[in-house]
py3Dmol code that shows the C-alpha trace and the ligand (Angstrom):
import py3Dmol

protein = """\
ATOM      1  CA  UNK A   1     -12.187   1.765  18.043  1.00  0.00           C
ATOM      2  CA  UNK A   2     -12.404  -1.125  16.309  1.00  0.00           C
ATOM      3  CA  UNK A   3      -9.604  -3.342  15.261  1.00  0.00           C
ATOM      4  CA  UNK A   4     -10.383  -6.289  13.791  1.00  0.00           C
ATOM      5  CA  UNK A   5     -13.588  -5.562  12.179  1.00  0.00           C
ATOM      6  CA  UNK A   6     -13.147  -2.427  10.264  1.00  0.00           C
ATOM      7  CA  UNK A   7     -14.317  -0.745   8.045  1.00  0.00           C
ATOM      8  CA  UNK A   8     -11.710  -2.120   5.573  1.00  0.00           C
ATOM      9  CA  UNK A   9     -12.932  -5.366   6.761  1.00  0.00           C
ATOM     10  CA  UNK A  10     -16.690  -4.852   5.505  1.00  0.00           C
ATOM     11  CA  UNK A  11     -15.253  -3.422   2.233  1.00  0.00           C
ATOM     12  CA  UNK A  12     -13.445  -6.682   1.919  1.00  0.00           C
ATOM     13  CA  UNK A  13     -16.321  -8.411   3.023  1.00  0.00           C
ATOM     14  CA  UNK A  14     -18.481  -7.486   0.638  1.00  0.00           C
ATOM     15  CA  UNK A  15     -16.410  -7.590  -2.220  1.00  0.00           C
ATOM     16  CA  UNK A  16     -15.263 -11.030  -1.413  1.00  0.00           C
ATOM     17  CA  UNK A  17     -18.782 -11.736  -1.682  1.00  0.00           C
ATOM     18  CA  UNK A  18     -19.478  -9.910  -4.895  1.00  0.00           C
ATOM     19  CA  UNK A  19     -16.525 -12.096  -6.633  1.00  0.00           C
ATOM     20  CA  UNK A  20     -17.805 -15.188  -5.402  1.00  0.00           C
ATOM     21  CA  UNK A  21     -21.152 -14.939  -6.155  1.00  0.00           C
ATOM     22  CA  UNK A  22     -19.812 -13.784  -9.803  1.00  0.00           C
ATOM     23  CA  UNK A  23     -17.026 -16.918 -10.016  1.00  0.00           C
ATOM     24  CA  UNK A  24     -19.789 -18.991  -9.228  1.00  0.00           C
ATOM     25  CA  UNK A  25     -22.314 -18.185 -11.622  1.00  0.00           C
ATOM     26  CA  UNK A  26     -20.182 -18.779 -13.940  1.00  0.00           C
ATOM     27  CA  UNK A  27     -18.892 -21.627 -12.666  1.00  0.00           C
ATOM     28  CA  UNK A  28     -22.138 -23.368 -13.032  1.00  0.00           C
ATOM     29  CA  UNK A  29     -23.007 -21.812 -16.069  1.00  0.00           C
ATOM     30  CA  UNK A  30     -19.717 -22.945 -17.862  1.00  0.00           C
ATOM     31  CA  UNK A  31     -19.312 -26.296 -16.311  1.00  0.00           C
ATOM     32  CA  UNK A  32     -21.259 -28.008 -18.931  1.00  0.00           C
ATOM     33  CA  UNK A  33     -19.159 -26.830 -21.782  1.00  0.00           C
ATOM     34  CA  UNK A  34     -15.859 -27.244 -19.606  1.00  0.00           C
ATOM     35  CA  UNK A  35     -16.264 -30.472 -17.942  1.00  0.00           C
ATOM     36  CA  UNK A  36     -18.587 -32.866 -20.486  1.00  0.00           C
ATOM     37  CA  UNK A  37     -15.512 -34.664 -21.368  1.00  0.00           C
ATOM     38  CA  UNK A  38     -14.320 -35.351 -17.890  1.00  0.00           C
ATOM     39  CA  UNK A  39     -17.792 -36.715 -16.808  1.00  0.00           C
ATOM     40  CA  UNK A  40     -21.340 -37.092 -18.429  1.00  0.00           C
ATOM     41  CA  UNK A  41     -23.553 -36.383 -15.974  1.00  0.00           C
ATOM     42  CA  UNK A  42     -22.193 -33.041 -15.376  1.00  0.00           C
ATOM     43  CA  UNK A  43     -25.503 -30.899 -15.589  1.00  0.00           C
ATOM     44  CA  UNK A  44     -26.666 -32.819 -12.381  1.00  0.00           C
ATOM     45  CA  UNK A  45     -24.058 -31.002 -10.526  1.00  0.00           C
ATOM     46  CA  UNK A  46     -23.889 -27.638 -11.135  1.00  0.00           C
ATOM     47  CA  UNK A  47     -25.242 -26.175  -8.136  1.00  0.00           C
ATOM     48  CA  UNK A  48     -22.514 -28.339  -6.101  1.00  0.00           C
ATOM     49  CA  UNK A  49     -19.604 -27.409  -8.647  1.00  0.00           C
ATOM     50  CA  UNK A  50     -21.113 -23.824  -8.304  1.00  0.00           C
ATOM     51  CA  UNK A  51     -21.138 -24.089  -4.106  1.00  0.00           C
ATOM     52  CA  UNK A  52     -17.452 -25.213  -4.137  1.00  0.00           C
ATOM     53  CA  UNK A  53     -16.416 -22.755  -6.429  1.00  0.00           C
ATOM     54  CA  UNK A  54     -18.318 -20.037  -4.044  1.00  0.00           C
ATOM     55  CA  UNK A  55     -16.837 -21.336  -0.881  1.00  0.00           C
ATOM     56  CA  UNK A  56     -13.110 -21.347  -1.940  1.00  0.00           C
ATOM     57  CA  UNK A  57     -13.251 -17.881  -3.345  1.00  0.00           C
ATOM     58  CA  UNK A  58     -14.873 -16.635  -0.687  1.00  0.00           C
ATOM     59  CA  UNK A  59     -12.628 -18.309   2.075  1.00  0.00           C
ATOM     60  CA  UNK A  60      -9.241 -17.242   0.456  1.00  0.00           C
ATOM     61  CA  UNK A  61     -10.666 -12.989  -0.374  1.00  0.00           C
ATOM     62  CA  UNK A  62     -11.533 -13.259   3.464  1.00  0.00           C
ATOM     63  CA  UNK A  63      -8.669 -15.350   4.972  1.00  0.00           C
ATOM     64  CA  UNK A  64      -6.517 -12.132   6.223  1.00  0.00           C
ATOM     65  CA  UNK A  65      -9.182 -10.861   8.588  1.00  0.00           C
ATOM     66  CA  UNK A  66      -9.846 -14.840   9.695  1.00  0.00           C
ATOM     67  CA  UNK A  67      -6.525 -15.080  10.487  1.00  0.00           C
ATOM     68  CA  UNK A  68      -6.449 -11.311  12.260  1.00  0.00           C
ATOM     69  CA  UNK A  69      -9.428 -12.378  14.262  1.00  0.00           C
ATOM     70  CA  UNK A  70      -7.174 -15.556  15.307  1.00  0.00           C
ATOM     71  CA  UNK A  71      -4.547 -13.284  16.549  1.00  0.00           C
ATOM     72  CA  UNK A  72      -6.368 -10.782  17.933  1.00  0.00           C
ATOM     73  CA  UNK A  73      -8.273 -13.126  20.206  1.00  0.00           C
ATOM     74  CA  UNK A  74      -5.166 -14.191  21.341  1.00  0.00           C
ATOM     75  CA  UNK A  75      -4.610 -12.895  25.191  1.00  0.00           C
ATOM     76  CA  UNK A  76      -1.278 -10.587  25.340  1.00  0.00           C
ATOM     77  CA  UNK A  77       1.382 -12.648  27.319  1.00  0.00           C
ATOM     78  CA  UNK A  78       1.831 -10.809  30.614  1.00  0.00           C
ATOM     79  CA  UNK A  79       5.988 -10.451  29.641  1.00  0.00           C
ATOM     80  CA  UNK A  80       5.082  -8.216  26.680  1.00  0.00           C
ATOM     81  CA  UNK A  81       2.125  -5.677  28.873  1.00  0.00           C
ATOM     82  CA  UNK A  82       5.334  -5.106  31.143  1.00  0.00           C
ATOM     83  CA  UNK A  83       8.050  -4.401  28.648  1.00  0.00           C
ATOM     84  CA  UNK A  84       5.328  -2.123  26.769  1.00  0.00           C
ATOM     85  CA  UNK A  85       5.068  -0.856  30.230  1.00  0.00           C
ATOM     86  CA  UNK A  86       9.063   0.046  31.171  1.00  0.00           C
ATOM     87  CA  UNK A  87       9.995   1.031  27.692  1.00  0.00           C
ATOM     88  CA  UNK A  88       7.081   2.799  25.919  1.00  0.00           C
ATOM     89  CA  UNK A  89       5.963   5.967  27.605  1.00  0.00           C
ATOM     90  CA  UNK A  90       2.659   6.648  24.871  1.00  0.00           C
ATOM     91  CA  UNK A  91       1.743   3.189  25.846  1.00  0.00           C
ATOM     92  CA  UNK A  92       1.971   3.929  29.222  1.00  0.00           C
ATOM     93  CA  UNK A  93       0.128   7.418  29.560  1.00  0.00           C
ATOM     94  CA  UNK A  94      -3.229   5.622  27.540  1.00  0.00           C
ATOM     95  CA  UNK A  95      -6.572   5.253  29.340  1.00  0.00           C
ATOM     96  CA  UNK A  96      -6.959   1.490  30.375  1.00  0.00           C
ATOM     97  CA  UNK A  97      -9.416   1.627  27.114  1.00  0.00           C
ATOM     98  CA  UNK A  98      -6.660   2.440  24.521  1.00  0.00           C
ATOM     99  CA  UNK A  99      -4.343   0.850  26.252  1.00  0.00           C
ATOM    100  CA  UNK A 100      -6.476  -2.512  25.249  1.00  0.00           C
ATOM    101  CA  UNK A 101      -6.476  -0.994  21.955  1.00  0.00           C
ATOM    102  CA  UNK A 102      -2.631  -0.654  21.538  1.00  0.00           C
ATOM    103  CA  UNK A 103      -1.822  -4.502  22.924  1.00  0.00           C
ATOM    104  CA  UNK A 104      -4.307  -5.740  19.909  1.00  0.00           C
ATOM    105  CA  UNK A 105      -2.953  -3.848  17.005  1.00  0.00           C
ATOM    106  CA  UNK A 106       0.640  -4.757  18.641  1.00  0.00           C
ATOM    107  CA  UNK A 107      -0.302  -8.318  18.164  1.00  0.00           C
ATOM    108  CA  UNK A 108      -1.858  -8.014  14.940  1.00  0.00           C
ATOM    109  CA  UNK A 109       1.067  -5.743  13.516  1.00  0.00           C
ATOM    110  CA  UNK A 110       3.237  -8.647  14.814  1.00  0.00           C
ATOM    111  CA  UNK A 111       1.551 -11.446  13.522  1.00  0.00           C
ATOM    112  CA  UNK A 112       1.029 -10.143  10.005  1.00  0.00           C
ATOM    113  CA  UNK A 113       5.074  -8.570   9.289  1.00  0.00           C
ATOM    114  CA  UNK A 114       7.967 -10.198   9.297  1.00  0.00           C
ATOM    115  CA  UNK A 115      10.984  -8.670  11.421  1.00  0.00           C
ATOM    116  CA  UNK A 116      14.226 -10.111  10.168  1.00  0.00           C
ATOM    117  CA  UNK A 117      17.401  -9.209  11.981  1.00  0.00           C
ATOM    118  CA  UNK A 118      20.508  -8.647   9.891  1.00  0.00           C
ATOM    119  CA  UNK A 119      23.843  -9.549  11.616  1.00  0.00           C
ATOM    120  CA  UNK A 120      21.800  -9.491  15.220  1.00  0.00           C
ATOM    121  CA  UNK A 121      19.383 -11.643  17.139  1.00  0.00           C
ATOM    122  CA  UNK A 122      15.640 -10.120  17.569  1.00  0.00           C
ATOM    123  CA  UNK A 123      14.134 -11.167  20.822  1.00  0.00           C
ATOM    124  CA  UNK A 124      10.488  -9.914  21.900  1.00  0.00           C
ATOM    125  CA  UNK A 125      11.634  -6.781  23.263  1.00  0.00           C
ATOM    126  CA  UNK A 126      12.687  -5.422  19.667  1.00  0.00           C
ATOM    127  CA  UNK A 127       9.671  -6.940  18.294  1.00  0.00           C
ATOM    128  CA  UNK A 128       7.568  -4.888  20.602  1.00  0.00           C
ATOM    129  CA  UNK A 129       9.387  -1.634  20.005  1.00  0.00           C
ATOM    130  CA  UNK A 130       9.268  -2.268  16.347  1.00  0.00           C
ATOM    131  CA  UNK A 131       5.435  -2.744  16.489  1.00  0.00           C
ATOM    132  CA  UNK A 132       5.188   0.598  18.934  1.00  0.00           C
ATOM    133  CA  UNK A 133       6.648   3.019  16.767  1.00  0.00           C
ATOM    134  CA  UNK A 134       4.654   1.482  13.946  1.00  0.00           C
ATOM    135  CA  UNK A 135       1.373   1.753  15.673  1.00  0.00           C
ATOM    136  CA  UNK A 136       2.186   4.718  17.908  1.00  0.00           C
ATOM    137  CA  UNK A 137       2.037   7.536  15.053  1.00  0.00           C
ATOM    138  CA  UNK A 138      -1.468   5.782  13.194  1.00  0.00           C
ATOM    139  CA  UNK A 139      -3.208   4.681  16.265  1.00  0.00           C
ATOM    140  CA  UNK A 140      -5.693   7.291  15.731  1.00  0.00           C
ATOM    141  CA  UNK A 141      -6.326   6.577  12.287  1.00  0.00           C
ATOM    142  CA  UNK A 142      -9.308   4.994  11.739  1.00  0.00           C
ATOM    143  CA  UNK A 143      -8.927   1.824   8.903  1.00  0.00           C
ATOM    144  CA  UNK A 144      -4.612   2.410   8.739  1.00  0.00           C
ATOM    145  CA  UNK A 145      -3.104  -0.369   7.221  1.00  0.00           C
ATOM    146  CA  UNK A 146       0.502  -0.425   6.702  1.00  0.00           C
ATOM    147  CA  UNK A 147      -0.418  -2.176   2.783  1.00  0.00           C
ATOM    148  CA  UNK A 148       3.030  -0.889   1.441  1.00  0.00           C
ATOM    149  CA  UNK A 149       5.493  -2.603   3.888  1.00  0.00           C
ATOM    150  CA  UNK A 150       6.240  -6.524   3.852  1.00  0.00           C
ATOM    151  CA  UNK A 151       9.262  -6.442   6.194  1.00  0.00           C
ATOM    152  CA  UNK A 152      11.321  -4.719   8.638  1.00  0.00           C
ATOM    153  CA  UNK A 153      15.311  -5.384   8.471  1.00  0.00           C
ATOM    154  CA  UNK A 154      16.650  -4.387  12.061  1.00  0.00           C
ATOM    155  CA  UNK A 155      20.821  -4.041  11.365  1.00  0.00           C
ATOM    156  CA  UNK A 156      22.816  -3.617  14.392  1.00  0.00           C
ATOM    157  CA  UNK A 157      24.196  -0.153  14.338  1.00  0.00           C
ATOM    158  CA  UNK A 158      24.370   2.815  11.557  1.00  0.00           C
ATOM    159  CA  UNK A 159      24.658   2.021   8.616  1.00  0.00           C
ATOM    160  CA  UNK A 160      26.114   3.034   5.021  1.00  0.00           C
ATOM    161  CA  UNK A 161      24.376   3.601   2.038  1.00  0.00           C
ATOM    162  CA  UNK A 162      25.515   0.595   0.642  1.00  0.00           C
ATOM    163  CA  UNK A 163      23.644  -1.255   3.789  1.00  0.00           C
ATOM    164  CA  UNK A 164      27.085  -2.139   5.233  1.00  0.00           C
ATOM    165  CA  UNK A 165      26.823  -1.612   8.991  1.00  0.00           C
ATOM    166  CA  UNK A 166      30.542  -3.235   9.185  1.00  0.00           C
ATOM    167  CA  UNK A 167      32.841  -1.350  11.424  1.00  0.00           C
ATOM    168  CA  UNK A 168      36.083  -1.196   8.604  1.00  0.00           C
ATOM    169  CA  UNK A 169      32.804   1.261   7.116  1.00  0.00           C
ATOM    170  CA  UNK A 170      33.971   4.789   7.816  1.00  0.00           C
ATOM    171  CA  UNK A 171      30.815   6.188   5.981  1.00  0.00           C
ATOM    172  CA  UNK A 172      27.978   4.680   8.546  1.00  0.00           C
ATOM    173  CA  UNK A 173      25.635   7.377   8.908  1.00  0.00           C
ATOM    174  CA  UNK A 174      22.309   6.064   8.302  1.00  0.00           C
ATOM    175  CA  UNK A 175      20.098   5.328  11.065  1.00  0.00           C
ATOM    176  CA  UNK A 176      17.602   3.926   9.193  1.00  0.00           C
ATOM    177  CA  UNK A 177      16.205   3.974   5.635  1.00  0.00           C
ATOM    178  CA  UNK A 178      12.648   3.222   4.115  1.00  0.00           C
ATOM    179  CA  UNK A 179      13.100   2.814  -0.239  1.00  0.00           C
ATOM    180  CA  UNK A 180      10.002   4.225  -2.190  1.00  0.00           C
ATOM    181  CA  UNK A 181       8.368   2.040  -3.676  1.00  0.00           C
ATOM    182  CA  UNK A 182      10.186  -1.454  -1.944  1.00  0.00           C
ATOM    183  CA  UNK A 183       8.217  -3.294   1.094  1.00  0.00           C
ATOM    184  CA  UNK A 184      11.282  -2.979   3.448  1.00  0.00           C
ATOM    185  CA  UNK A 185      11.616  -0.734   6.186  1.00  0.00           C
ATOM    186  CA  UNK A 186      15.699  -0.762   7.666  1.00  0.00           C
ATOM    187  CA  UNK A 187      15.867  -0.096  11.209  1.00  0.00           C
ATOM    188  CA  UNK A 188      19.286   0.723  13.551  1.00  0.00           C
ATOM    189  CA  UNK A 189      18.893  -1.799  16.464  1.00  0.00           C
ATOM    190  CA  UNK A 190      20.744   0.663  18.617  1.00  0.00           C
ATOM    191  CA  UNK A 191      18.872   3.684  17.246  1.00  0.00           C
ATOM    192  CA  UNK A 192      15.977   1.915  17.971  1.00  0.00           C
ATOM    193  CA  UNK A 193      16.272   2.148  21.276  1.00  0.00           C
ATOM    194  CA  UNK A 194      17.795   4.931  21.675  1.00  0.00           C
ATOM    195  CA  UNK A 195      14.771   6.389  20.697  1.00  0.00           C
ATOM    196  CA  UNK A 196      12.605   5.051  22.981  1.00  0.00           C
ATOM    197  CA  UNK A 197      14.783   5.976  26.322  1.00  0.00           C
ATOM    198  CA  UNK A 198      16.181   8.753  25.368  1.00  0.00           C
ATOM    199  CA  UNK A 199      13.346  10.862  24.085  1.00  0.00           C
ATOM    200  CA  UNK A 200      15.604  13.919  22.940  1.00  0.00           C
ATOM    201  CA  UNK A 201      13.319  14.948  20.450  1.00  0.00           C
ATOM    202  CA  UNK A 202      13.597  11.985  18.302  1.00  0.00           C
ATOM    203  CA  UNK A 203      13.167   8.485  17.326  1.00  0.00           C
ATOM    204  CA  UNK A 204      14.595   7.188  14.561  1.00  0.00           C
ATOM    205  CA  UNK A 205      11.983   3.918  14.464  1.00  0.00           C
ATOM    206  CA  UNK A 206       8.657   6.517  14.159  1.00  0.00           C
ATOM    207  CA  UNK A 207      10.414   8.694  11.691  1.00  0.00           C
ATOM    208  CA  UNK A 208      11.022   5.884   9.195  1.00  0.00           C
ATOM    209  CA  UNK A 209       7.503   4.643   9.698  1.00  0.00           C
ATOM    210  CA  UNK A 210       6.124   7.891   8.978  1.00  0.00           C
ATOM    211  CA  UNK A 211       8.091   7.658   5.798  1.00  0.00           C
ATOM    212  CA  UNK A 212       6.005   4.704   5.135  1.00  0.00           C
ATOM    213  CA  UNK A 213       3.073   6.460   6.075  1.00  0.00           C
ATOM    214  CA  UNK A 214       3.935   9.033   3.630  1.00  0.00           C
ATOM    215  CA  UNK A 215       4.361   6.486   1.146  1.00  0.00           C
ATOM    216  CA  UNK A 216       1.012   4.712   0.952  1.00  0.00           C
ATOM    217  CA  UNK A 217      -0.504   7.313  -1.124  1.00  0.00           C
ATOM    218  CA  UNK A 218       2.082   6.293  -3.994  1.00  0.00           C
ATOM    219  CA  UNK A 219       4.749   8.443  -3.215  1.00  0.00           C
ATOM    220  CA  UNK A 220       7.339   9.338  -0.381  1.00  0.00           C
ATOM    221  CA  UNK A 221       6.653  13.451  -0.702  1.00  0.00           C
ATOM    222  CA  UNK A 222       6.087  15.502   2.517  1.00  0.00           C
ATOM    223  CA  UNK A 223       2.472  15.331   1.310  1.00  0.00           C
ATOM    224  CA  UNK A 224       0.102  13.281   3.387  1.00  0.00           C
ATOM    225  CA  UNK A 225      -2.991  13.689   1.082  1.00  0.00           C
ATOM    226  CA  UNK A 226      -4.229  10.455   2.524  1.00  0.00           C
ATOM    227  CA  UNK A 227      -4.863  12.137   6.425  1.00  0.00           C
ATOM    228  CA  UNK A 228      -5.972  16.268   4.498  1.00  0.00           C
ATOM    229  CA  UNK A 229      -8.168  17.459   2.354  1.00  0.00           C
ATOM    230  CA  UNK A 230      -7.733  19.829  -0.011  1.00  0.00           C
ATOM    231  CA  UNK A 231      -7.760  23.284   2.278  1.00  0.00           C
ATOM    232  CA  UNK A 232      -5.458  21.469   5.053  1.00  0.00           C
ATOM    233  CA  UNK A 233      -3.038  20.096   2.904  1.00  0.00           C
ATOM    234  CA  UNK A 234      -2.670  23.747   1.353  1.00  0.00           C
ATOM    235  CA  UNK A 235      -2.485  25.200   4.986  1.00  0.00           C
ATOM    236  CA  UNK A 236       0.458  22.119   5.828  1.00  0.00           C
ATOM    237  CA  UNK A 237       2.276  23.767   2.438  1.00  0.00           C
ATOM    238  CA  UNK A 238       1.965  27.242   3.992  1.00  0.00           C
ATOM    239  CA  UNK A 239       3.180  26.347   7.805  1.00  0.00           C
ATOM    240  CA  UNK A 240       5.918  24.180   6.193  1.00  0.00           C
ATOM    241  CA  UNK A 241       7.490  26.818   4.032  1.00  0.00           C
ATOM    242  CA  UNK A 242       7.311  29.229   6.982  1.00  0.00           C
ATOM    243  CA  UNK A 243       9.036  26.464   9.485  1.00  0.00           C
ATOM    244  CA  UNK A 244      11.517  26.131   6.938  1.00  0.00           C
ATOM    245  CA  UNK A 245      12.270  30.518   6.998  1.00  0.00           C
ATOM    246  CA  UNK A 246      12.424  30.242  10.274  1.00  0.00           C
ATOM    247  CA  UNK A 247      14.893  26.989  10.470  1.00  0.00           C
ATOM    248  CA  UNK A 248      17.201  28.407   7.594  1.00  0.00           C
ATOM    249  CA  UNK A 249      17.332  31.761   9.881  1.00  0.00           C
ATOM    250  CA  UNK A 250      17.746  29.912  12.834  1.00  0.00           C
ATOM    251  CA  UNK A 251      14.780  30.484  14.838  1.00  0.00           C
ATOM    252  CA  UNK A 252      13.411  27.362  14.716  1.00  0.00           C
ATOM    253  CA  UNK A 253      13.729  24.186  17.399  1.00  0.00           C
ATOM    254  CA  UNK A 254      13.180  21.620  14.524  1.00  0.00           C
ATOM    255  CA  UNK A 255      16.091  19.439  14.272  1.00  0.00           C
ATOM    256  CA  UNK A 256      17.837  20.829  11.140  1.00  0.00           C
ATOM    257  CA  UNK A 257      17.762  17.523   9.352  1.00  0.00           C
ATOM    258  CA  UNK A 258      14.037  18.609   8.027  1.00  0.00           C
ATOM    259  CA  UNK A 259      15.809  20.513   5.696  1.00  0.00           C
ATOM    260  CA  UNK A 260      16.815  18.114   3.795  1.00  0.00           C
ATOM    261  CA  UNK A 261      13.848  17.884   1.810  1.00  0.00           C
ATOM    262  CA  UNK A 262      10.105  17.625   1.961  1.00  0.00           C
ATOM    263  CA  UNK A 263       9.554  14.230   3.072  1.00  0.00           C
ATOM    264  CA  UNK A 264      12.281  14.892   5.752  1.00  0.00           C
ATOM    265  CA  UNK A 265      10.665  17.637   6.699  1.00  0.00           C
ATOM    266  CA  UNK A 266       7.117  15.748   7.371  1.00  0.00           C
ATOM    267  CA  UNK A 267       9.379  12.710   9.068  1.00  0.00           C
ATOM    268  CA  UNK A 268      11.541  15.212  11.402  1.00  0.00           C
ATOM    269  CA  UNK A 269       8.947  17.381  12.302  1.00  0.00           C
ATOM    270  CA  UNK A 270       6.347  13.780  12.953  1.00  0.00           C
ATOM    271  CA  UNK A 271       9.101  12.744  15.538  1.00  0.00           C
ATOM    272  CA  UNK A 272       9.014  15.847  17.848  1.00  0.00           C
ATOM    273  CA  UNK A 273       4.933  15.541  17.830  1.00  0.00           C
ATOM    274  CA  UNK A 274       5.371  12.208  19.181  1.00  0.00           C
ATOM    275  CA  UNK A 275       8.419  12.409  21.537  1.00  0.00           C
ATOM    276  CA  UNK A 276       8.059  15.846  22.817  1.00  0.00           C
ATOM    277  CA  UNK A 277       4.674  16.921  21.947  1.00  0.00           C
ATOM    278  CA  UNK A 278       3.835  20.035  25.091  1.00  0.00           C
ATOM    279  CA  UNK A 279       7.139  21.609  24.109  1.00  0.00           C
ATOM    280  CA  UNK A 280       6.425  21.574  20.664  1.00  0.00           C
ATOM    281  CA  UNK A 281       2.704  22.781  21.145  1.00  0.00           C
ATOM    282  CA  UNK A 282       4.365  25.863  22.991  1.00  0.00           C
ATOM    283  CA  UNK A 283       7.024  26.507  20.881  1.00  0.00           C
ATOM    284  CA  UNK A 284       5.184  25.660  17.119  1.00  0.00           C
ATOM    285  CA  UNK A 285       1.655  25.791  17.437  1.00  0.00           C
ATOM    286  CA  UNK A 286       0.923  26.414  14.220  1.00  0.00           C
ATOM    287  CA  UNK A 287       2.739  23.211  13.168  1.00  0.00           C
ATOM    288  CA  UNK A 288       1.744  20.998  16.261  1.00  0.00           C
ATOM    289  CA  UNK A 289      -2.182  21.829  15.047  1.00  0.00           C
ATOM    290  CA  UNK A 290      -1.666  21.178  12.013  1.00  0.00           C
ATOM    291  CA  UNK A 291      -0.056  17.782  12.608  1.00  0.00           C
ATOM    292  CA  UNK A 292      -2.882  17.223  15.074  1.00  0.00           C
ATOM    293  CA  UNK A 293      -4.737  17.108  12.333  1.00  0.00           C
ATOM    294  CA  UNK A 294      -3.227  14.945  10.226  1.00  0.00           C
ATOM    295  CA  UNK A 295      -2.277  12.311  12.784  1.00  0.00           C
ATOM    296  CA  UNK A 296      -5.498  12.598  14.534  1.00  0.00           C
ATOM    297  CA  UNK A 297      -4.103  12.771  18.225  1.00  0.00           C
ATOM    298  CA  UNK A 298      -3.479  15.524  20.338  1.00  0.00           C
ATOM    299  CA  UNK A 299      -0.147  13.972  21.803  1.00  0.00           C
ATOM    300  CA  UNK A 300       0.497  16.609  24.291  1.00  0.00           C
ATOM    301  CA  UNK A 301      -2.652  15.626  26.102  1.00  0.00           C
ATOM    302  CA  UNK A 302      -0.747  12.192  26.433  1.00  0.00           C
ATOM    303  CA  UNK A 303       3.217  12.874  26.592  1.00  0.00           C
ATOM    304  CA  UNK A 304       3.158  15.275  29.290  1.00  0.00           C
ATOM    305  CA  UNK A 305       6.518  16.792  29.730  1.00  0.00           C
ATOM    306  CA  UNK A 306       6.177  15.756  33.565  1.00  0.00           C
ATOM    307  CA  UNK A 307       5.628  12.571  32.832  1.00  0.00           C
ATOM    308  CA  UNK A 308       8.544  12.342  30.255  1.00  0.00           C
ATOM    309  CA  UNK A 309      10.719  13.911  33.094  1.00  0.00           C
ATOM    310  CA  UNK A 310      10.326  11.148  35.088  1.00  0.00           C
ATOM    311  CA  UNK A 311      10.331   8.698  32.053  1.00  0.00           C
ATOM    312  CA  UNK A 312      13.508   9.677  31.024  1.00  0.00           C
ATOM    313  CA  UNK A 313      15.183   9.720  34.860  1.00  0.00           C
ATOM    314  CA  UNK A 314      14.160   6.200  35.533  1.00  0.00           C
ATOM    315  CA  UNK A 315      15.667   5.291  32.339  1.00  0.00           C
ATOM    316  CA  UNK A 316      18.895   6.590  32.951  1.00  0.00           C
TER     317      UNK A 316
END
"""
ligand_1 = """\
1
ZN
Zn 14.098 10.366 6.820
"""
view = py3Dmol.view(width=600, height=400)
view.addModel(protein, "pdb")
view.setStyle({"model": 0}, {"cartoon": {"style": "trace"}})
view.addModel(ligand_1, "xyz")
view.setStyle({"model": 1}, {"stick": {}})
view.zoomTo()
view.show()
């Protein structure tokens, strides 16, 4: 898979190249008229005025992918391939191959958002976990960019839903929140990794990123339109309203928070495919398949629940 030069980059590529081409035409059409009084002899430069004009367009529609090719050439510092290592178990089941894979879009996803802590200090190890659950539920997707989100607030604990994370706050229950239509993502420090080494079914960090996910096709609905076409997204609509039957009656494993609404339900149910993926595939099959689908990974060939087992031990 390729990371750097996608097919969002060739897009970009060739549209940067389109709009300079264009700037510059009429660049050296117009100077005449626009310049004369600055300085006579104007017409003899034209084809320099319009090669300046080309170059700077062109350079600042392209500089994002320059500067992604910068970073991605970059090698991985040693500290980070071992705390990937001890604290991400996806990163650790890959094939050498995606493994490779993973480290660059880490480093990219890390070079191009900002992570601002709130009221607590954000050393590499957050950063890394941060970029995991980010990359962890789109690394399949071929071309994802996360074009929605600017920056990721990491508070300390829970907190309220007037962002206070203060202990006199008797009303802390949020464990993270993404804002439709804002670029921030708020992340619990503590939830964070709590989600990583506990792997009870959840993780708060992927759940709000597939919020964001959810969000790049305009709005944050349940309905990832982006990842089905038209017959999946009807058959997601059809095993969702039967998941939810079987939740309100109880016969469901789905942590009972995906009834709070549709894009809960798509965030909730996201979470379990990722953390607990064979136990899911036994128990929902329906909905692990159809999730397959729309996240483009078959996670219980990679999370195996042995695996996991001894994951979660060593962590303890
Ligand atoms: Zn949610």
């Amino acid at each position: 898979m390729e990371v750097v030069f996608t097919r969002r980059y060739k897009i970009n590529l060739f549209f940067s190249l389109a709009v300079s081409l264009t700037a510059a035409t009429f660049a050296s059409y117009a100077s005449p008229y626009l310049l004369k009084d600055v300085f006579s002899s104007v017409e003899n430069y034209q084809g320099g005025i319009a090669a300046v004009v080309f170059i700077v367009f062109h350079l600042s529609l392209t500089s994002k992918y320059r500067k992604r090719k910068k970073i991605a050439s970059a090698p991985l510092p040693e500290e980070w391939r071992s705390i990937l290592s001890d604290l991400v178990l996806f990163y650790r089941m890959l094939s050498a191959d995606d493994k490779y894979i993973f480290e660059k879009k880490v480093q990219i996803f890390l070079g191009e958002k900002r992570i601002t802590g709130i009221g607590t200090d954000i050393d590499t190890t957050v950063k890394l976990l941060v970029a995991s659950a980010a990359i962890i539920p789109v690394f399949k997707i071929e071309d994802w960019e996360y074009d929605t989100l600017g920056e990721i607030l990491v508070y300390p604990d829970r907190f309220n839903h007037d962002y206070s994370f203060s202990s006199d706050s008797d009303d802390r229950d949020v464990l993270g929140m993404v804002v439709q239509h804002s670029s921030s993502l708020i992340i619990s420090k503590k939830e964070l990794f709590k989600g990583f080494k506990c792997m009870d079914g959840g993780n708060t960090a992927i759940h709000e990123f597939i919020h964001k996910i959810d969000e790049e096709d305009g709005e944050i609905d349940g309905l990832p339109v982006l990842m089905l076409n038209k017959h999946e997204l009807a058959e997601w609509k059809r095993i969702r309203a039967a998941e939810i039957e079987k939740l309100e009656s109880g016969r469901s494993d789905l942590d009972s928070y995906a009834l709070s609404g549709e894009a809960e339900f798509l965030a909730v149910a996201g979470e379990y495919f990722f953390d607990h993926p064979e136990k899911m595939k036994e128990k929902n099959p329906e909905l692990y398949n159809i999730l397959k689908t729309i996240f483009k990974q078959d996670t219980a060939s990679i999370i195996k629940s042995e695996a996991r087992r001894l994951f979660r031990l060593k962590r303890k």
